[in-house]
Structures are given as structure tokens and as C-alpha cells.
Phi, psi and omega in degrees: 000319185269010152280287191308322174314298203278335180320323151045248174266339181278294153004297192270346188274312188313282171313324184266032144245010114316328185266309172328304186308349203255297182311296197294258207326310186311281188325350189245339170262334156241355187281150155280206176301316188309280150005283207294283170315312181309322189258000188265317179262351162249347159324306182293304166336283177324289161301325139001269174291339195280306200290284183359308195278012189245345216256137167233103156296159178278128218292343219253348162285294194323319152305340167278290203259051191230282160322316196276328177258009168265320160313327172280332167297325177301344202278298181293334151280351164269341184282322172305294194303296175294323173276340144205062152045051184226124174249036150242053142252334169293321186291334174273336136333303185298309180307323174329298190268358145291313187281308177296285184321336174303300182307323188289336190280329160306337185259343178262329179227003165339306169282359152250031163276186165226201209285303176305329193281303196296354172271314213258324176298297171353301190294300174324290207321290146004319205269283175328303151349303167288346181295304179265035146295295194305315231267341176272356212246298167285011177276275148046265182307287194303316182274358173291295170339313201276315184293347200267351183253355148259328136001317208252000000 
């Protein structure tokens, strides 16, 4: 059973650095500036928090500072998202800062969950990612759209 978790988690660490990998090229080949920092600040972000979670450390610092670096991503992406005006990076705001409170609520009761609660933060955490992985990925899109209809 903890082979299949982890074949998994290897799966899933695979794809989203594929998308990431995908997500960094749109923004920088259709993406503007907006985009561009956003997806530049979850580049970062990502590996960032992925790696944290491999180093061993006592679960509930790694968990701090997992939290800490999911608030500057959030930090950087509200800087992005407000300074120009786009609003699927504000979805990604959001998911962000969804993802980070998830954490915080893991870091205040972590040591009473039980096996399904540590599946199921997992499970978010996952989601969220993709959320904001996709949402930056339409952002992109949308500024590739927009240049390409003053252009014509």
C-alpha cells in the first residue's frame, strides 16, 4: 500500500513540473509582464516548497516554512494580479491563499489528524497547485489573445 502512495506522489511531483515546466514557457513566450512575474514567483515558489517537503526536518518546521513560502508566493501574485489587472491571476491569488490557510490549519492541528486528514491536506494541497498552475497558464493565454487582436 505505501508503494502505491508513493508511486503516486512520484506521478504527481512529475506532472506538475511538467506543467510548471509549460506554465514558465507560456508566460514568457505569450505571457506579458503580469504573467510573466506571476509565473516567475511560482517557478520559484514551487520547487521551493516541493523540495522543503523532501529535506528531513521535524514535520511541523518544514511545515512553517512551506507556509512562509506559500504567503510570498501569494505575496507576489496579488503584486502581479493588482498591478496589472488580470483576472486569472487573481484566481490565483486566491487559490494561493487557500493553499497557504490550509497550511496554517495543518500547522495548528497536524498532530491530531489521522491518516484520511493527512490524505485528504495532500489531496488539496494538489488541487490548489493545479488550480493556480492552470490559472496562470490562462493568463498567458489571455495576454497572447489580447496582443494578438491589436495586432490584427
Amino acid at each position: 500500500m505505501e508503494q502505491a502512495f508513493l508511486f503516486a506522489n512520484i506521478a504527481n511531483y512529475l506532472v506538475q513540473l511538467m506543467l510548471v515546466a509549460g506554465v514558465i514557457f507560456a508566460a514568457l513566450f505569450w505571457g506579458g509582464p503580469g504573467p510573466r512575474l506571476a509565473g516567475a514567483a511560482t517557478a520559484i515558489a514551487w520547487p521551493a516548497t516541493s523540495f522543503c517537503g523532501l529535506l528531513p526536518l521535524p514535520e511541523s518546521t518544514a511545515v512553517w516554512i512551506i507556509c512562509a513560502l506559500d504567503l510570498l508566493n501569494a505575496a507576489a501574485l496579488l503584486y502581479a494580479a493588482a498591478r496589472y489587472n488580470s483576472l486569472w491571476i487573481s484566481l490565483a491569488v486566491v487559490a494561493q491563499g487557500v493553499q497557504a490557510g490550509v497550511d496554517l490549519i495543518y500547522v495548528g492541528q497536524g498532530s491530531g489528524f489521522d491518516r484520511i486528514h493527512h490524505f485528504m491536506v495532500g489531496v488539496s494541497e494538489n488541487l490548489f497547485t493545479y488550480i493556480i498552475l492552470i490559472s496562470l497558464l490562462g493568463a498567458a493565454r489571455a495576454d497572447r489573445a489580447r496582443s494578438c487582436a491589436r495586432r490584427a
